[in-house]
N, C-alpha and C positions, 0 to 999 in steps of 0.2 A: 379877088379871093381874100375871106378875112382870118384871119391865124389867131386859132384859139388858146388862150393860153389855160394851162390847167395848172394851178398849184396845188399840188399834192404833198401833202405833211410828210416830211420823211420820220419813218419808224425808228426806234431802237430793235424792236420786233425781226428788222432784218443782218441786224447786229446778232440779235441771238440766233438768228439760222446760220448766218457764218461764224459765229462760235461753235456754233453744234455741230455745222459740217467739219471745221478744223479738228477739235475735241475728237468725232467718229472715226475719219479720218485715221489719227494718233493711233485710235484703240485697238481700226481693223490694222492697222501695221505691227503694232505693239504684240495685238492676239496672233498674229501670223508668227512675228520674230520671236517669238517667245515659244508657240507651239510648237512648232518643227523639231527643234531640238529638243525637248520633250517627248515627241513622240519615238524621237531615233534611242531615247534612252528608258524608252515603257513606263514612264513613273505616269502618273495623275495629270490630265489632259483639264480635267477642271477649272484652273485659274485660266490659262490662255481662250480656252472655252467661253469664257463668262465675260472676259476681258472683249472678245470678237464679238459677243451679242451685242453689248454695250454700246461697241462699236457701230454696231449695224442700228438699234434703236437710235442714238442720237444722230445718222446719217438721214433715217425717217424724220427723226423728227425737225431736223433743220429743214427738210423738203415743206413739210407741215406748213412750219413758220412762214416760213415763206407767199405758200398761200393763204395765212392769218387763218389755219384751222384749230382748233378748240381743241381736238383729242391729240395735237403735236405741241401744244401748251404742256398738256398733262405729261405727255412723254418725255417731253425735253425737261421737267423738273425734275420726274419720276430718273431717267437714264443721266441726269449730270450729277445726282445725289450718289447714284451709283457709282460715276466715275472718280470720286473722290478716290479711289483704291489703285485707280491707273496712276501715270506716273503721276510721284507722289505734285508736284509745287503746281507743276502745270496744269491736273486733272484736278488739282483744290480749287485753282484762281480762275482757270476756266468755266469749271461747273459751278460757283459763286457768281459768274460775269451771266453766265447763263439765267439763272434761277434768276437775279434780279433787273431784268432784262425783260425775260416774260411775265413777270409779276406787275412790273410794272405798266404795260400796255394787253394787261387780261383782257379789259375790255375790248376790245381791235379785236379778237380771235370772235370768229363767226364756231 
C-alpha cells in the first residue's frame, strides 16, 4: 500500500477565521453582558444590540473563511471595521489582524 502524501500550503485565511471566531465570540458575550442590565434599567437596548449582531456576523464569517468562501471575505472585512467600537484595544488589533489576513489571501476565497 503506497501513502500519499499531500502538501497542502497552510493559509493565513485560517488565521483570520480564528480571529473572527475569537473577535465574535467577545462580541456575543460583551452584547449579552452588557444587554441584560440594560434592559432591567429600560434605557436604549441599541448599543448591546448592534454589539450581538457583530457578534453573530463575524462568528459567520469565520465559518465562511474557513470554507475559503468569497462573501465571508466580504463579511469579515465589512464586521471587523465594525468592531473597532467593541472593546476598545482588542476589537482595533483584532479587526486590523483580521482585514489584513483576508486581504491578503483574496485570491484563495472561491
Amino acid at each position: 500500500m503506497e501513502e500519499v502524501k499531500t502538501t497542502e500550503k497552510k493559509s493565513t485565511l485560517n488565521i483570520a477565521s480564528t480571529l473572527c471566531w475569537i473577535l465574535g465570540v467577545l462580541n456575543l458575550g460583551g452584547g449579552i453582558s452588557i444587554g441584560i442590565p440594560v434592559l432591567n434599567t429600560g434605557k436604549s437596548i441599541i448599543f448591546p444590540l448592534a454589539i450581538f449582531i457583530i457578534g453573530i456576523g463575524l462568528c459567520v464569517a469565520g465559518y465562511g473563511l474557513r470554507k475559503k468562501q468569497r462573501y465571508a471575505g466580504i463579511l469579515a472585512v465589512i464586521f471587523a471595521v465594525l468592531a473597532f467600537i467593541s472593546p476598545p484595544l482588542v476589537g482595533l488589533i483584532l479587526g486590523i489582524l483580521i482585514i489584513i489576513f483576508t486581504v491578503i489571501n483574496w485570491k484563495e476565497l472561491k
